[in-house]
C-alpha positions in Angstrom: 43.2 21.6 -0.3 42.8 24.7 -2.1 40.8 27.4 -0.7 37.2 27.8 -3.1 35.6 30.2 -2.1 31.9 28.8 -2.9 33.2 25.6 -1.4 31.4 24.9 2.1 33.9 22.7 3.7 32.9 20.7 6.5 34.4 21.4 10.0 36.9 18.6 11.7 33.2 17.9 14.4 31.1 17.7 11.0 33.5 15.7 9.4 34.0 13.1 12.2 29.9 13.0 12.5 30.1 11.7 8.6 32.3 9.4 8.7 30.7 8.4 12.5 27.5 7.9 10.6 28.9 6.1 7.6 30.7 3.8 9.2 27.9 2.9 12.3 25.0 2.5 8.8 27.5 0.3 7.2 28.0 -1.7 10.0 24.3 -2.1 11.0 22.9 -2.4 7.6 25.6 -5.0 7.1 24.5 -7.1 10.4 20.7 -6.9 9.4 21.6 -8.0 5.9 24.0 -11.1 7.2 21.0 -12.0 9.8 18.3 -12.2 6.9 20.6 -13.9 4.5 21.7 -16.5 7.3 18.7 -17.2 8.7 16.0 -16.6 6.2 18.1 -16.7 2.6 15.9 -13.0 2.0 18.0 -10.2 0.8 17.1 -6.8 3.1 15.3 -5.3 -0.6 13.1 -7.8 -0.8 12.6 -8.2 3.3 11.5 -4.6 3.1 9.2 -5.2 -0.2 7.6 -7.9 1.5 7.0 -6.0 4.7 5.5 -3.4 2.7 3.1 -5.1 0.6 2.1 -6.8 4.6 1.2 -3.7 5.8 -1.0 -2.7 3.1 -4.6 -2.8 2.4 -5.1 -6.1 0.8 -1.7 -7.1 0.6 -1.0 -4.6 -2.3 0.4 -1.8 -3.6 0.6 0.0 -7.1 4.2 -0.9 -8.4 4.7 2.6 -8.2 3.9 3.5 -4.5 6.0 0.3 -3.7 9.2 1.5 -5.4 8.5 4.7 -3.4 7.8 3.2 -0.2 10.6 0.7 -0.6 12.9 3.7 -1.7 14.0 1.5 -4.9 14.2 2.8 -8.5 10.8 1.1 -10.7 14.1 -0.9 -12.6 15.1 -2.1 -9.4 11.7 -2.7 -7.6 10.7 -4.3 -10.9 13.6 -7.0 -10.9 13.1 -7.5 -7.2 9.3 -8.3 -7.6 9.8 -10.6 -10.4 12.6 -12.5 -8.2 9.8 -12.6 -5.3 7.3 -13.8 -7.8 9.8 -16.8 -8.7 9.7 -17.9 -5.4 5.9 -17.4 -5.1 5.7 -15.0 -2.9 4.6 -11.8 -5.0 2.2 -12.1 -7.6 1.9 -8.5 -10.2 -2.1 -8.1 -11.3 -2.7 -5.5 -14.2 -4.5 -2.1 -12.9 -8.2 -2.4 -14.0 -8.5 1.2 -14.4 -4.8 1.9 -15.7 -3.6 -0.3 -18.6 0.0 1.0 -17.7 -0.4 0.2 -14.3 0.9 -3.3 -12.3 0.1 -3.9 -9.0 2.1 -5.9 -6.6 0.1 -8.5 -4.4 2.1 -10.5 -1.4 0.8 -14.1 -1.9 0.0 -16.1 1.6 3.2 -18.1 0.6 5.3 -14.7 0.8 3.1 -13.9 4.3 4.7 -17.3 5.7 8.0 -16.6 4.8 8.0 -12.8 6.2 6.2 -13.9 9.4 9.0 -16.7 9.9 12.0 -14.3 9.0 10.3 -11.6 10.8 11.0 -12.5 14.8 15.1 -12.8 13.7 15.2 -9.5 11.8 13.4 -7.9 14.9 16.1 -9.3 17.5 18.6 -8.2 14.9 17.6 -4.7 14.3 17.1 -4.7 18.2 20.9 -6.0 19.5 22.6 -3.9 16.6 20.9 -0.6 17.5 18.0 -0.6 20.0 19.7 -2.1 22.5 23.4 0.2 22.1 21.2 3.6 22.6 18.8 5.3 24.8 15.1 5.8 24.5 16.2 9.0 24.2 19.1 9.0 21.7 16.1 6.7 19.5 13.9 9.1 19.8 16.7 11.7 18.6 17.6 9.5 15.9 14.0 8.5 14.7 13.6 12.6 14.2 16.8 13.0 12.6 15.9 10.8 9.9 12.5 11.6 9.3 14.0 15.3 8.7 16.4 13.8 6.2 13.9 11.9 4.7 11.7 14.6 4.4 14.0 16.9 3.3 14.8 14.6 0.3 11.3 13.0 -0.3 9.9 12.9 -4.2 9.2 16.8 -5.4 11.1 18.4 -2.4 14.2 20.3 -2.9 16.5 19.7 0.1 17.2 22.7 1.7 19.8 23.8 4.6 16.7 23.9 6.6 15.1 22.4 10.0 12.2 20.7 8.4 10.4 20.1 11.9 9.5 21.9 14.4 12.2 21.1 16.9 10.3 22.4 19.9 7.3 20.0 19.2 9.6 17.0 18.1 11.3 17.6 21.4 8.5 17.4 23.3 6.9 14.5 21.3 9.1 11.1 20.7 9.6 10.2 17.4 8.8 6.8 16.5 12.1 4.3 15.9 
């Protein structure tokens, strides 16, 4: 390639990491999504929607926080929810207070089906990465991401930039 010289080309070590990483999210993304469809006929989107509307108070979550937690667009989140809502799992209820706003309710139908696909997804995600890495190399992983994520959450400009404190993420496990 031609030399630029505001180019920032990655080293042969960096470029081997990418394509490292690439490949080893492809390929577990790819086994959690075959598990999920196989045994549960639940897309991973929708898996994740459901476990986030679980874990929230009530069962909800504004349409808005759930497309952020979920890491969809509002498009996508909004198709998603209305394919959960066919099987009866999601219900939307208008925002008292908001006429614009939705929210997004898991029904106790969508409860029984994320508590039965839940103990094969867990076995999944724990054969295809938990079990191929240390507690350690977790823990380093578990703070790796949450610096990406950071680093690239709503209303933060990713920077070239340790967003932690490595010294105190060292010391402290990161949760996987």
């Amino acid at each position: 390639m031609a030399a630029d010289s505001g180019t920032r080309w990655l080293t042969a070590e960096q470029q081997d990491t990418w394509r490292s990483f690439l490949t080893g999210v492809q390929t577990l993304l790819s086994a959690v999504e075959g598990q999920l469809a196989r045994d549960s006929a639940i897309p991973h989107g929708y898996y994740e929607i459901l476990v986030r509307l679980s874990e929230a108070e009530g069962r909800s979550l504004r349409m808005s926080q759930l497309a952020e937690a979920s890491t969809s667009s509002k498009s996508r989140l909004s198709h998603a929810v209305a394919r959960l809502e066919e099987r009866g799992w999601v219900e939307r209820l208008d925002c008292e207070t908001d006429r614009r706003g939705q929210f997004a309710r898991l029904t106790d139908a969508g409860f029984a089906a994320l508590a039965a696909a839940a103990p094969g997804h867990a076995e999944q995600v724990r054969r295809s990465l938990f079990d191929l890495v240390t507690q350690e190399q977790a823990a380093q992983l578990g703070t790796i991401m949450a610096a990406i994520a950071a680093a690239h959450a709503p209303g933060t400009e990713a920077a070239n930039t340790c967003l932690l404190d490595c010294d105190a993420a060292a010391e402290e496990p990161g949760e996987a």
